[in-house]
N, CA and C atoms of all chains as a GROMACS GRO file, in nm:
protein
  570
    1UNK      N    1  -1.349   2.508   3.889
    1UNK     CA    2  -1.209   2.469   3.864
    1UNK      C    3  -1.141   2.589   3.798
    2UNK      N    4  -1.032   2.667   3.871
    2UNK     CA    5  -1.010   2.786   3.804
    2UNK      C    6  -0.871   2.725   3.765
    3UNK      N    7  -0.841   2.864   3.620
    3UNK     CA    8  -0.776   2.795   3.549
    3UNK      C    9  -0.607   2.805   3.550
    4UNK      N   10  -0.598   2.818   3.712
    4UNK     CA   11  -0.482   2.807   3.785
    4UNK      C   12  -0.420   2.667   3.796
    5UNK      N   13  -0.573   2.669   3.851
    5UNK     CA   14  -0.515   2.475   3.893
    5UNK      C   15  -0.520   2.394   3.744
    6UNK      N   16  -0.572   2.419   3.657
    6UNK     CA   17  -0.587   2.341   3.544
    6UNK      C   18  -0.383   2.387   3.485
    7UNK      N   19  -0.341   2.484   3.478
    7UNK     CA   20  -0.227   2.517   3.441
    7UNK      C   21  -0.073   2.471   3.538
    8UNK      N   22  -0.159   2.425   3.657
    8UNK     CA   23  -0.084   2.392   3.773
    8UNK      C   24  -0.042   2.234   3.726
    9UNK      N   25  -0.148   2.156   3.689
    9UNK     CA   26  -0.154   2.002   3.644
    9UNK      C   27  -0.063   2.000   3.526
   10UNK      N   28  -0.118   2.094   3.424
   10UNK     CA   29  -0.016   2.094   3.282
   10UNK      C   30   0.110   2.069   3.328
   11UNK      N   31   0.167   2.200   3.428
   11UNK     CA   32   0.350   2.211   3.414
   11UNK      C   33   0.393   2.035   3.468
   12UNK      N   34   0.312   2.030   3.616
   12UNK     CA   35   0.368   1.946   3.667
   12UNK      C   36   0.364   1.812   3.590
   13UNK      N   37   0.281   1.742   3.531
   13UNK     CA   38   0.238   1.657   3.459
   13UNK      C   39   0.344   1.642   3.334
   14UNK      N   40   0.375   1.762   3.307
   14UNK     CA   41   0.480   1.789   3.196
   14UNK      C   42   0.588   1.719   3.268
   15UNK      N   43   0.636   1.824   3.330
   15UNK     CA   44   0.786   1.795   3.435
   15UNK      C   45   0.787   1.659   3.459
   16UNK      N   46   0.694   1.556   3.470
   16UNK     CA   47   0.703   1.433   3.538
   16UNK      C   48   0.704   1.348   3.421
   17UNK      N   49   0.622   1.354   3.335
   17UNK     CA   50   0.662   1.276   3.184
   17UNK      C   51   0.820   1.275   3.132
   18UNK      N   52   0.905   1.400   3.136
   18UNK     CA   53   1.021   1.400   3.077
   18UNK      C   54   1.091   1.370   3.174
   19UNK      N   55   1.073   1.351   3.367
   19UNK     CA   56   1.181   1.235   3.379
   19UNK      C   57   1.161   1.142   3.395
   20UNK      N   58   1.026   1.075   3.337
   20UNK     CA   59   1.029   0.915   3.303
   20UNK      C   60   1.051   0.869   3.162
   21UNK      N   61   1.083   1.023   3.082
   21UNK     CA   62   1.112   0.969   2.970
   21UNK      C   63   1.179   0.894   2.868
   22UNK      N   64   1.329   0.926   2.963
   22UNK     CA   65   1.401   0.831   2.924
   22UNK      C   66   1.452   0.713   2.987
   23UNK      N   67   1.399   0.691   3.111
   23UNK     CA   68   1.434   0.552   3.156
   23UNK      C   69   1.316   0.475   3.101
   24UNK      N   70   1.156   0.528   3.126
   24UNK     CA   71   1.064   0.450   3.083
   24UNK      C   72   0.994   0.551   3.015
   25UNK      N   73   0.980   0.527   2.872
   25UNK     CA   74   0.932   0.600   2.778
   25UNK      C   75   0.760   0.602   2.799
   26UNK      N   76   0.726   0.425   2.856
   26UNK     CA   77   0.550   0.369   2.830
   26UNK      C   78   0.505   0.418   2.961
   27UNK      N   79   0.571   0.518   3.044
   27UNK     CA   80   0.521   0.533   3.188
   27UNK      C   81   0.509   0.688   3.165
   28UNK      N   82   0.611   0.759   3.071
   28UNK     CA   83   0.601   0.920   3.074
   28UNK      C   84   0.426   0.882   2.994
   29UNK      N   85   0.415   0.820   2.874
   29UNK     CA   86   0.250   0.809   2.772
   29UNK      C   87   0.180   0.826   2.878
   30UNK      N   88   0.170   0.754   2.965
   30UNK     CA   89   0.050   0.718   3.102
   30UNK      C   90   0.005   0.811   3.202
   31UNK      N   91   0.143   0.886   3.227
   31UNK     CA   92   0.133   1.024   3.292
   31UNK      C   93   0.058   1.127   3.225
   32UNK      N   94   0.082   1.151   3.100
   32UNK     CA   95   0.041   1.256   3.018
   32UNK      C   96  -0.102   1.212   2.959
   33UNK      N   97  -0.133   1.075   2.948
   33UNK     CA   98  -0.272   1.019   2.949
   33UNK      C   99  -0.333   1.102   3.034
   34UNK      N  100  -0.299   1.079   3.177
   34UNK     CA  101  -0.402   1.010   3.310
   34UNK      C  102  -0.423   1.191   3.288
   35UNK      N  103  -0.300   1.292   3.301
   35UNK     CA  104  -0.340   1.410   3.300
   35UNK      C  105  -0.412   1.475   3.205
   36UNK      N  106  -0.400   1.462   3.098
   36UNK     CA  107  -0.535   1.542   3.014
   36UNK      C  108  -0.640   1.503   3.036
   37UNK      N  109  -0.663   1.372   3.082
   37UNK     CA  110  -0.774   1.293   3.086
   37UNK      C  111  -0.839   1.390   3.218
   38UNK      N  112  -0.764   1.369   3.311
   38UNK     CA  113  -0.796   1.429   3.447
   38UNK      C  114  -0.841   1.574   3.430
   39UNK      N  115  -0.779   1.662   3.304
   39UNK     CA  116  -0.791   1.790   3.294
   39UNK      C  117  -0.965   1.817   3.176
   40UNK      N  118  -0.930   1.726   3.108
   40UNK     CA  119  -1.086   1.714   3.042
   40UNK      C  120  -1.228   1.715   3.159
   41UNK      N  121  -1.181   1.623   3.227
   41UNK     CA  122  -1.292   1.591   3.296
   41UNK      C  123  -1.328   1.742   3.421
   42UNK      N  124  -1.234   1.793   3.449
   42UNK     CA  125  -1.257   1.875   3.524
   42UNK      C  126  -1.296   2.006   3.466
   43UNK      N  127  -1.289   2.038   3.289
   43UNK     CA  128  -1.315   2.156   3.240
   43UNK      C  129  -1.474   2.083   3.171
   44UNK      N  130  -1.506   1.961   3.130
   44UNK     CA  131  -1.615   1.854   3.141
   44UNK      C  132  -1.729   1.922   3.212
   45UNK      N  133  -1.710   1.934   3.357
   45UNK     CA  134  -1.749   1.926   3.492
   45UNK      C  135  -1.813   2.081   3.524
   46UNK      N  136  -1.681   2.166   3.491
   46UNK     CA  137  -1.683   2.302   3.502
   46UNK      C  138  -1.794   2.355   3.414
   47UNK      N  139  -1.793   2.293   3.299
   47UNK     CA  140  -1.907   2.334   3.137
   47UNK      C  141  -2.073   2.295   3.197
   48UNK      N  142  -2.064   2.191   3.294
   48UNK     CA  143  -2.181   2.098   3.267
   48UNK      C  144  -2.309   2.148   3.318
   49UNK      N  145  -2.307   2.248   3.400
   49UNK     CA  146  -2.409   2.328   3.463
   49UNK      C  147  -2.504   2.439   3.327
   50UNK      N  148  -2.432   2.472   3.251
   50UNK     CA  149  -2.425   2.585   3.176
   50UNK      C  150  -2.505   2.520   3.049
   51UNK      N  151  -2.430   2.426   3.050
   51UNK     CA  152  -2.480   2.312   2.916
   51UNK      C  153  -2.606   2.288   2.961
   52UNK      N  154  -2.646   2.224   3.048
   52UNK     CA  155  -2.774   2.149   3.095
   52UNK      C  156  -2.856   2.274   3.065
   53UNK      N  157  -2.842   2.355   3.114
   53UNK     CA  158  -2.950   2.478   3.138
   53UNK      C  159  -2.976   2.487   3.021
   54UNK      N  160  -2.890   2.528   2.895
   54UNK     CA  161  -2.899   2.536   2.745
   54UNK      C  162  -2.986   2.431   2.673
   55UNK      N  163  -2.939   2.288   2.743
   55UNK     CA  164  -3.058   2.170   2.680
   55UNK      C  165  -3.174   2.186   2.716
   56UNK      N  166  -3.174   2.227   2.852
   56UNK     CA  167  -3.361   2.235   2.906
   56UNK      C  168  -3.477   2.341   2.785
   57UNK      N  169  -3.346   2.413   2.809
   57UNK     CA  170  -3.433   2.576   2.709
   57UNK      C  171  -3.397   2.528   2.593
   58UNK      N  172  -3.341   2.485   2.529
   58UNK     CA  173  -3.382   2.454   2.387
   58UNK      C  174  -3.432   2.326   2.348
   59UNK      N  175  -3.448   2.200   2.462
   59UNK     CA  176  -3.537   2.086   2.446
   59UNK      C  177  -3.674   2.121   2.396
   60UNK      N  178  -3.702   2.249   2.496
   60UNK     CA  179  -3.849   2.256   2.512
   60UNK      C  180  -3.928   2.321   2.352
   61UNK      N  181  -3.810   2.394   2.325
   61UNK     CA  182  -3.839   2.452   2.197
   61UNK      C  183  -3.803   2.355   2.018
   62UNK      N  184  -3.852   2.416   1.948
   62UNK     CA  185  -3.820   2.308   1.817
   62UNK      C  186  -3.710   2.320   1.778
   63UNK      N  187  -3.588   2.381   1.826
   63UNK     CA  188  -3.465   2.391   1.771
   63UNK      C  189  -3.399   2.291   1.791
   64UNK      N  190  -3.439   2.146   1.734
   64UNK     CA  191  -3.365   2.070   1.761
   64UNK      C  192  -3.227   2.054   1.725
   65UNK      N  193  -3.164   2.125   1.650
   65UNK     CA  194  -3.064   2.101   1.591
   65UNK      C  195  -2.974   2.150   1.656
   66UNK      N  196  -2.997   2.232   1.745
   66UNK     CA  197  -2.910   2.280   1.854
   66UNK      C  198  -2.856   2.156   1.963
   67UNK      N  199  -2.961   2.079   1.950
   67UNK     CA  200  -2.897   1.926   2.056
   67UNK      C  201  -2.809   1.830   1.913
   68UNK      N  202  -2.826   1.855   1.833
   68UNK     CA  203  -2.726   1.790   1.761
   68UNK      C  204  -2.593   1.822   1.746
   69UNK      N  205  -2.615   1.984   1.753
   69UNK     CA  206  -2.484   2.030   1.718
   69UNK      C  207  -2.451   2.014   1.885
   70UNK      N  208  -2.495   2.029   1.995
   70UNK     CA  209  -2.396   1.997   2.120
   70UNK      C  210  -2.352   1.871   2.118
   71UNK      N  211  -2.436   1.770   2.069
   71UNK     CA  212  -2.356   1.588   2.037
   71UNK      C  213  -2.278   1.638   1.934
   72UNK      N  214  -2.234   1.658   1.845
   72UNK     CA  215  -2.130   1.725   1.779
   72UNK      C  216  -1.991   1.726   1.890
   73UNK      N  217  -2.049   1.852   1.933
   73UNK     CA  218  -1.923   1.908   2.012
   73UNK      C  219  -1.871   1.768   2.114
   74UNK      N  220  -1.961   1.723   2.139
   74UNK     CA  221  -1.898   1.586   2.233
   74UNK      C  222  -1.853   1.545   2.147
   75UNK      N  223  -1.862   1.498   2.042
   75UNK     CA  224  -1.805   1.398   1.992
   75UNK      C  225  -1.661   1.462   1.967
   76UNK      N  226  -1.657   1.599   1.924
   76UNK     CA  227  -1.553   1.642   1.870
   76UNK      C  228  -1.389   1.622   1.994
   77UNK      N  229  -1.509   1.671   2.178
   77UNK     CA  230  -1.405   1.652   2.247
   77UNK      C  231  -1.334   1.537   2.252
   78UNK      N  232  -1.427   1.388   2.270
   78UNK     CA  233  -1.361   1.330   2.277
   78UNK      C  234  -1.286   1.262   2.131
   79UNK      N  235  -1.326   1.248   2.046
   79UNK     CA  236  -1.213   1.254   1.916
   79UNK      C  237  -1.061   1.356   1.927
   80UNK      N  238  -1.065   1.419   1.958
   80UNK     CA  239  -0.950   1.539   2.021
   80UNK      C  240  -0.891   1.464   2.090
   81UNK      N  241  -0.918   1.426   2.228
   81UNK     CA  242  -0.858   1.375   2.339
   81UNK      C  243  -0.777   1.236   2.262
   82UNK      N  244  -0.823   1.173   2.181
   82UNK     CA  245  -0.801   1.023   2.153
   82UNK      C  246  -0.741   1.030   2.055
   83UNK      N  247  -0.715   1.161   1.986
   83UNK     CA  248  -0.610   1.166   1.883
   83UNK      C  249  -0.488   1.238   1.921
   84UNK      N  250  -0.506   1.341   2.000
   84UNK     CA  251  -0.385   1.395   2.098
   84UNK      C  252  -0.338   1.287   2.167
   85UNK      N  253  -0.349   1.212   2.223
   85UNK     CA  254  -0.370   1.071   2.295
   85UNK      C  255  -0.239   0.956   2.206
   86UNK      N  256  -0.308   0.951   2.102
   86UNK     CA  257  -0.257   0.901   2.027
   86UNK      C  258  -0.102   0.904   1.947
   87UNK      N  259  -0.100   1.066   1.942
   87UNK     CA  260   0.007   1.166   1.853
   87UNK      C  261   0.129   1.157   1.959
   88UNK      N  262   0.002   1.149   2.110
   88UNK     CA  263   0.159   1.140   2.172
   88UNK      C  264   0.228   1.014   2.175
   89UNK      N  265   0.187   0.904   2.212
   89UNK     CA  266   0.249   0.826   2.149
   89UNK      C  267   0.341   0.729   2.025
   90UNK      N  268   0.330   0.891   1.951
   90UNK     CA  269   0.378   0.872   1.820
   90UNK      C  270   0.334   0.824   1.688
   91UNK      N  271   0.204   0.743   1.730
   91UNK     CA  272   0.132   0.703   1.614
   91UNK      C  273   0.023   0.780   1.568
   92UNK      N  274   0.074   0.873   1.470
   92UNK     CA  275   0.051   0.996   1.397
   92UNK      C  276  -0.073   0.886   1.274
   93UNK      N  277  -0.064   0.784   1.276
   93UNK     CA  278  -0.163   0.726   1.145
   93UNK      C  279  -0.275   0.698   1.240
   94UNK      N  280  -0.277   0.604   1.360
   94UNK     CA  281  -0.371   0.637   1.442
   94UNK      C  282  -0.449   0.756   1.482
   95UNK      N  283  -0.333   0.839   1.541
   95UNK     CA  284  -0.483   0.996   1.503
   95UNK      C  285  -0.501   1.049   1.432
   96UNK      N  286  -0.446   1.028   1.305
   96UNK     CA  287  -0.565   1.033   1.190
   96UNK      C  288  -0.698   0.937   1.152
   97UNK      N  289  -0.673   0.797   1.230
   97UNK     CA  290  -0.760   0.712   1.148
   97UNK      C  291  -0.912   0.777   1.332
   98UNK      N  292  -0.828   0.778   1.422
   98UNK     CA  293  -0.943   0.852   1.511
   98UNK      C  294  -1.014   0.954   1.457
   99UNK      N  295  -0.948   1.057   1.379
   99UNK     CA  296  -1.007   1.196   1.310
   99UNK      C  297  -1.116   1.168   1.255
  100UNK      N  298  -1.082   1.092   1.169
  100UNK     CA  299  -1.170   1.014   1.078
  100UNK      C  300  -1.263   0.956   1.099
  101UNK      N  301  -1.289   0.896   1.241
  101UNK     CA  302  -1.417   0.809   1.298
  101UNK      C  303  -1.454   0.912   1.326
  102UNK      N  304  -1.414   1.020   1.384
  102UNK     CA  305  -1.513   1.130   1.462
  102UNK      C  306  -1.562   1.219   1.329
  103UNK      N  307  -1.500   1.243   1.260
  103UNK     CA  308  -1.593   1.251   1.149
  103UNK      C  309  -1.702   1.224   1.086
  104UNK      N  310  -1.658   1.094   1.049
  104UNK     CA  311  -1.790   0.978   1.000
  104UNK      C  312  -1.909   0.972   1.169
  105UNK      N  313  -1.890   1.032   1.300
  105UNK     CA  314  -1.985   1.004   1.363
  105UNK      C  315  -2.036   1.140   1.343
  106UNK      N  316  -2.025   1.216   1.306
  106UNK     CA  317  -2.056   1.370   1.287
  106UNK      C  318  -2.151   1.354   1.181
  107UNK      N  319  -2.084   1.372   1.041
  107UNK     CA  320  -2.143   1.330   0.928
  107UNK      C  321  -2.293   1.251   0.952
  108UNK      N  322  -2.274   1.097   1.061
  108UNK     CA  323  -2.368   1.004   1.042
  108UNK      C  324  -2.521   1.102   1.120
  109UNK      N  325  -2.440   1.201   1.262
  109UNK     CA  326  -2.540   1.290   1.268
  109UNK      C  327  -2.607   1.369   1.240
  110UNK      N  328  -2.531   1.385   1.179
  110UNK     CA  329  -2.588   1.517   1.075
  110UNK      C  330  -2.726   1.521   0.980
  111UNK      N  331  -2.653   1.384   0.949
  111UNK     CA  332  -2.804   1.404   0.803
  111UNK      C  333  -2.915   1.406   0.791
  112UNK      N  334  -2.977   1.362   0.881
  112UNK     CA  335  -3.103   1.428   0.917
  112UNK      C  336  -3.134   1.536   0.896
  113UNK      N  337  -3.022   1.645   0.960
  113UNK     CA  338  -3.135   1.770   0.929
  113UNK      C  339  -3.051   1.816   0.773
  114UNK      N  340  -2.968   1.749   0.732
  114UNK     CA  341  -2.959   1.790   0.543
  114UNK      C  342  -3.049   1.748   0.474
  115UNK      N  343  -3.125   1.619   0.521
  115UNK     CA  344  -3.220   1.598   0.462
  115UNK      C  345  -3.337   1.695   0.463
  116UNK      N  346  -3.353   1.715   0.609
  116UNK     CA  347  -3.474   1.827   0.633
  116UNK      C  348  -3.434   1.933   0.556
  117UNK      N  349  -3.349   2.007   0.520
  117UNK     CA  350  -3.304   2.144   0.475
  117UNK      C  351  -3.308   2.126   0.315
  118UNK      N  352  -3.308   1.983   0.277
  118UNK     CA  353  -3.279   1.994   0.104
  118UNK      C  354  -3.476   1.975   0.103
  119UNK      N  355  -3.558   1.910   0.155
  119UNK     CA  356  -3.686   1.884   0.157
  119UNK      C  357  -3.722   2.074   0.136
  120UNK      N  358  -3.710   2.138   0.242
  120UNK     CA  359  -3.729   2.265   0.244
  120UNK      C  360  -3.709   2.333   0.144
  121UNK      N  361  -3.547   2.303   0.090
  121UNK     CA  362  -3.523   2.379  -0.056
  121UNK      C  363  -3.643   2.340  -0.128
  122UNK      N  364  -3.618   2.180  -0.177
  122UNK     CA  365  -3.742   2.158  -0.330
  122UNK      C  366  -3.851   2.268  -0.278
  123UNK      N  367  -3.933   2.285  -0.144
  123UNK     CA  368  -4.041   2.308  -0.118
  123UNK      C  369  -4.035   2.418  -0.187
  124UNK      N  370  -3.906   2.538  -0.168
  124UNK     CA  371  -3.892   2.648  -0.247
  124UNK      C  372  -3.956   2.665  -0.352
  125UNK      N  373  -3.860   2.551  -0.458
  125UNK     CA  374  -3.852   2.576  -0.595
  125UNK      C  375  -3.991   2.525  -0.618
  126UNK      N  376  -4.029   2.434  -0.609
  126UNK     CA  377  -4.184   2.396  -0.667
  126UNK      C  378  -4.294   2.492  -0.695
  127UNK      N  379  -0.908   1.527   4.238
  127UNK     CA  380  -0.948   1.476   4.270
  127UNK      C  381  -0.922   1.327   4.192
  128UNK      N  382  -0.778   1.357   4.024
  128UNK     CA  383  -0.694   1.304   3.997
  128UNK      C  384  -0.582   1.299   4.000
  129UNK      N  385  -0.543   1.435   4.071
  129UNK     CA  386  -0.445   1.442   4.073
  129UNK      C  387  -0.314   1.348   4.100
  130UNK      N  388  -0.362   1.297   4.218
  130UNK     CA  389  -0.268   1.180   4.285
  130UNK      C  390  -0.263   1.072   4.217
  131UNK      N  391  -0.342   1.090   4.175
  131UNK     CA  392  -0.304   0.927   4.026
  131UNK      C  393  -0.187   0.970   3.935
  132UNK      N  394  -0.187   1.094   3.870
  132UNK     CA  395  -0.051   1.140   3.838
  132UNK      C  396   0.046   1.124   3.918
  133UNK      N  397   0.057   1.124   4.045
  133UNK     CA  398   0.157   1.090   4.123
  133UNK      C  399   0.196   0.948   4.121
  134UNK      N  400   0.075   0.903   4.154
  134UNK     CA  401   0.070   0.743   4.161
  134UNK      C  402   0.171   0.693   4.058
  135UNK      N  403   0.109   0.737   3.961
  135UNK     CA  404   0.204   0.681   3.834
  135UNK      C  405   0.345   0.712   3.807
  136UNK      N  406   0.346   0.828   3.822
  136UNK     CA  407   0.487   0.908   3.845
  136UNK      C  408   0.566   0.810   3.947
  137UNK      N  409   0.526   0.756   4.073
  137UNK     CA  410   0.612   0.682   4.120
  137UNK      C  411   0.592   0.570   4.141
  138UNK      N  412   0.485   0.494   4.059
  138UNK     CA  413   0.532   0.344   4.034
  138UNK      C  414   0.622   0.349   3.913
  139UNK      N  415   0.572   0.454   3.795
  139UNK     CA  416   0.716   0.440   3.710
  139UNK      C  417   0.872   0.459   3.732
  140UNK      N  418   0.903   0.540   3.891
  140UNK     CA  419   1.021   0.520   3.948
  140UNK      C  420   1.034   0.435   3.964
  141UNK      N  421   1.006   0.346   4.063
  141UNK     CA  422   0.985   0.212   4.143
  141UNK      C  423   1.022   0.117   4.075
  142UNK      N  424   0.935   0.117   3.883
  142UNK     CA  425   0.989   0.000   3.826
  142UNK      C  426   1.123   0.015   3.778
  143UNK      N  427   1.127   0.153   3.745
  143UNK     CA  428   1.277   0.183   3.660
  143UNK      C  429   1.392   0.168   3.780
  144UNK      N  430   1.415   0.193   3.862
  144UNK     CA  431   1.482   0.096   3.971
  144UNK      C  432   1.471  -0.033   4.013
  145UNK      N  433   1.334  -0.075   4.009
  145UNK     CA  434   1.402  -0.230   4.038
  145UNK      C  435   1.422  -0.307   3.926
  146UNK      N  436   1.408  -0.256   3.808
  146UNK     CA  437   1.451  -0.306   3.683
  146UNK      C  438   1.623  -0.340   3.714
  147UNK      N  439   1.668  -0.217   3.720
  147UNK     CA  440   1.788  -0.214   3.704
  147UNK      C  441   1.891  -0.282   3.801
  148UNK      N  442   1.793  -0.294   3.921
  148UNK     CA  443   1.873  -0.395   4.025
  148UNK      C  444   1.872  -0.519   3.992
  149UNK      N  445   1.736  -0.605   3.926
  149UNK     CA  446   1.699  -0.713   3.920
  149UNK      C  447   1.814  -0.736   3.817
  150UNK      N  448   1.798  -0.668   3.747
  150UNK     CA  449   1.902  -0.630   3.578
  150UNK      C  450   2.043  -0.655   3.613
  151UNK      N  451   2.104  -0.623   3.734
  151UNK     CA  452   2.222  -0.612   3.789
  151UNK      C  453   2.245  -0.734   3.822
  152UNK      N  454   2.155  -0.746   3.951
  152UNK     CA  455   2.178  -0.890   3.970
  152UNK      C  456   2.173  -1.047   3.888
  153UNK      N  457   2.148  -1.018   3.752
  153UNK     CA  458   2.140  -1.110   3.698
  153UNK      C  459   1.969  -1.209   3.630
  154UNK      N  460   1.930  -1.113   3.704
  154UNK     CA  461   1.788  -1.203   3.705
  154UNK      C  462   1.731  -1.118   3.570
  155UNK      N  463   1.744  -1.110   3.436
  155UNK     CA  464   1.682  -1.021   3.337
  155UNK      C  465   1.489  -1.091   3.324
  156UNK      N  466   1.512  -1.214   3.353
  156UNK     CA  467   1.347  -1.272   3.302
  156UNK      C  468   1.233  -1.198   3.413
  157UNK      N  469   1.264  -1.193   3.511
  157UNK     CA  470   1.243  -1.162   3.636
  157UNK      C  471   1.179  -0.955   3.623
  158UNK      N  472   1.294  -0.943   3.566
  158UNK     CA  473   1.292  -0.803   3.597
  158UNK      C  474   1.168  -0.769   3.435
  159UNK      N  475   1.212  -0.864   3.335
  159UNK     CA  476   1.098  -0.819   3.193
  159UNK      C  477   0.950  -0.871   3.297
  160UNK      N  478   0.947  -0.936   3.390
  160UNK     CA  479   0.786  -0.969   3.414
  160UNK      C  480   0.761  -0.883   3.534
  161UNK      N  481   0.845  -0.800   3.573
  161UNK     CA  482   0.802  -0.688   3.723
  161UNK      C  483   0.797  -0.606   3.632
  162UNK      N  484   0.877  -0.524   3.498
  162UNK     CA  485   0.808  -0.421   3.447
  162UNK      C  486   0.629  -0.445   3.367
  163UNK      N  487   0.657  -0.557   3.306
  163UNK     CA  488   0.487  -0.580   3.248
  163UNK      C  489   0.416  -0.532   3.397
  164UNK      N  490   0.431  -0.619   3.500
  164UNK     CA  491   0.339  -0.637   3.596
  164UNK      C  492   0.305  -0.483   3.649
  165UNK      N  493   0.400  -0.403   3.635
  165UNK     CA  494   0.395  -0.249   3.662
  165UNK      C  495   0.313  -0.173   3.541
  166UNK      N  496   0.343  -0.234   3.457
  166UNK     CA  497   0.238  -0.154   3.334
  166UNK      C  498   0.137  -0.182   3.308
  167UNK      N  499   0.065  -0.311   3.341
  167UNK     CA  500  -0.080  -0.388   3.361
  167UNK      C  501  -0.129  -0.273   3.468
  168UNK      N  502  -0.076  -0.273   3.556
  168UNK     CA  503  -0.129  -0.211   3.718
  168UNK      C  504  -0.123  -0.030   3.669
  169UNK      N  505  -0.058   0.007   3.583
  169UNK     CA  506  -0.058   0.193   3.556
  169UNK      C  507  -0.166   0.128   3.443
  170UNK      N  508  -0.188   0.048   3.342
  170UNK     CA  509  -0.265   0.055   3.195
  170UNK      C  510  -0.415   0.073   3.336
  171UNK      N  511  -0.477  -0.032   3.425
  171UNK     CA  512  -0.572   0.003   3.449
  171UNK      C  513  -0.630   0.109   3.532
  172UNK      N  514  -0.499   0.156   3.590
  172UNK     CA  515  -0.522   0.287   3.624
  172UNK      C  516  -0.597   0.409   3.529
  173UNK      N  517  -0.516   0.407   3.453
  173UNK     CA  518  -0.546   0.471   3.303
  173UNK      C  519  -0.634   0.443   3.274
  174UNK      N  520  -0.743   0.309   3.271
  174UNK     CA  521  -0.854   0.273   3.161
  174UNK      C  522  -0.967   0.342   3.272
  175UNK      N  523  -0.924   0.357   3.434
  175UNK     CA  524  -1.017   0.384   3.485
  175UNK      C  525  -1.042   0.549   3.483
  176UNK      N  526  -0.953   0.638   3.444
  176UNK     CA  527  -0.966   0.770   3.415
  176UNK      C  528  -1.022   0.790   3.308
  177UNK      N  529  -0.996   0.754   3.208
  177UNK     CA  530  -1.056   0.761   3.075
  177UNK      C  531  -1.198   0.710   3.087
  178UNK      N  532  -1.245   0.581   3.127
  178UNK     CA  533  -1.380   0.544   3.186
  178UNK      C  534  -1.475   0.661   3.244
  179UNK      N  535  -1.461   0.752   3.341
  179UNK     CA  536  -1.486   0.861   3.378
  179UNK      C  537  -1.505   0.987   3.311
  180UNK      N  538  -1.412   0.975   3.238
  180UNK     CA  539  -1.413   1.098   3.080
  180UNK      C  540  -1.518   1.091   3.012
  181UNK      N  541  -1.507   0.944   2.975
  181UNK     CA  542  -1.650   0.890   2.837
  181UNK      C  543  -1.779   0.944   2.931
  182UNK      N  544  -1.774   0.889   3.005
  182UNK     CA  545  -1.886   0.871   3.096
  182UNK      C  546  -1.958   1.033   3.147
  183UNK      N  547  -1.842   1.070   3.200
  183UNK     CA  548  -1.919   1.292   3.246
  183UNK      C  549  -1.953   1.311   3.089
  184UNK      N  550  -1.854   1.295   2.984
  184UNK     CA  551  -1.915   1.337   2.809
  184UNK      C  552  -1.992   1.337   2.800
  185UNK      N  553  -2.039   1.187   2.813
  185UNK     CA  554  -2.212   1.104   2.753
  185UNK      C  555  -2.289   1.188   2.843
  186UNK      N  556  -2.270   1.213   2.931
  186UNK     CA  557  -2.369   1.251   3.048
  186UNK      C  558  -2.436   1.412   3.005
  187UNK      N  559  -2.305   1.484   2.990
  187UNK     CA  560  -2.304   1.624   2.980
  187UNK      C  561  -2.360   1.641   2.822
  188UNK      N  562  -2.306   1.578   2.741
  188UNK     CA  563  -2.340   1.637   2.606
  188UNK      C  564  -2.470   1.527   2.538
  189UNK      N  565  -2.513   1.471   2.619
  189UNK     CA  566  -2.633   1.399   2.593
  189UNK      C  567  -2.625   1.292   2.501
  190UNK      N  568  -2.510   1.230   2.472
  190UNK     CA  569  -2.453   1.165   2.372
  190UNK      C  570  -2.532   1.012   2.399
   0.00000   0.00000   0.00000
């Protein structure tokens, strides 16, 4: 997916939201939905070859934390999408309270290996 | 290979915003508030089905 056509979707997608914007405000949201959505999935798509290869080679090895931090990054995309999502529709407290879940799912992943890393410290000091 | 759903939508949201305004004209306002819902039920699941697809390549790709 080159990033012609991804810039090709933006304008037009744009252009078509602002003239439904003011006759129907809930139809320009839907347009500008369906298109990022459509544009995620195709830069999604574009990543996914590259990614896989990266999980195989570091499955095999003990770096697990490298598959955490790529669930990370998912999580982060789609928290992004659902708060941009959101902003456009104006409810600016909603994508914050989205920020915030994708946070707390980050955080909830995380701790595992803080735990492993503070275990390691004591091991230090002892 | 979404593209045309942007379209799609793009011109059912014409479609309603005109026959709003005819129905609107002619007198019929109850008429015309239940052809716009019925137009935004029909774009909302359009929408839930793109986003469905999103979650879904995510989970897939980032092992979620």
């Amino acid at each position: 997916m080159s990033l012609v056509q991804i810039i090709g979707i933006c304008i037009i997608a744009a252009a078509i939201s602002v003239v439904l914007k003011e006759q129907k405000a809930e139809y320009a949201l839907m347009v500008s939905l369906i298109a990022s959505a459509a544009i995620l999935i195709l830069l999604v798509i574009s990543v996914a070859d590259k990614l896989l290869e990266i999980r195989n080679a570091v499955s095999s090895s003990s770096a697990s934390f490298f598959l955490v931090a790529l669930k990370a990054l998912g999580i982060c995309v789609l928290t992004g999408f659902v708060a941009d999502a959101c902003r456009e529709a104006g409810q600016v407290s909603l994508a914050n309270k989205a920020e915030l879940a994708g946070r707390c799912a980050v955080f909830i992943l995380s701790v595992p290996m803080l735990i492993s890393l503070l275990n390691m410290a004591l091991g230090f000091i002892k | 290979m979404d593209i045309d759903l942007i379209f799609k939508v793009a011109a059912i949201g014409i479609i309603v915003a005109v026959l709003n305004q005819v129905l609107v004209r002619s007198g019929r306002e109850d008429q015309a508030m239940l052809m716009t819902l019925t137009g935004l039920v029909v774009v909302l699941l359009m929408v839930v089905g793109v986003i469905a697809d999103l979650f879904s390549t995510v989970k897939s790709v980032f092992g979620l």
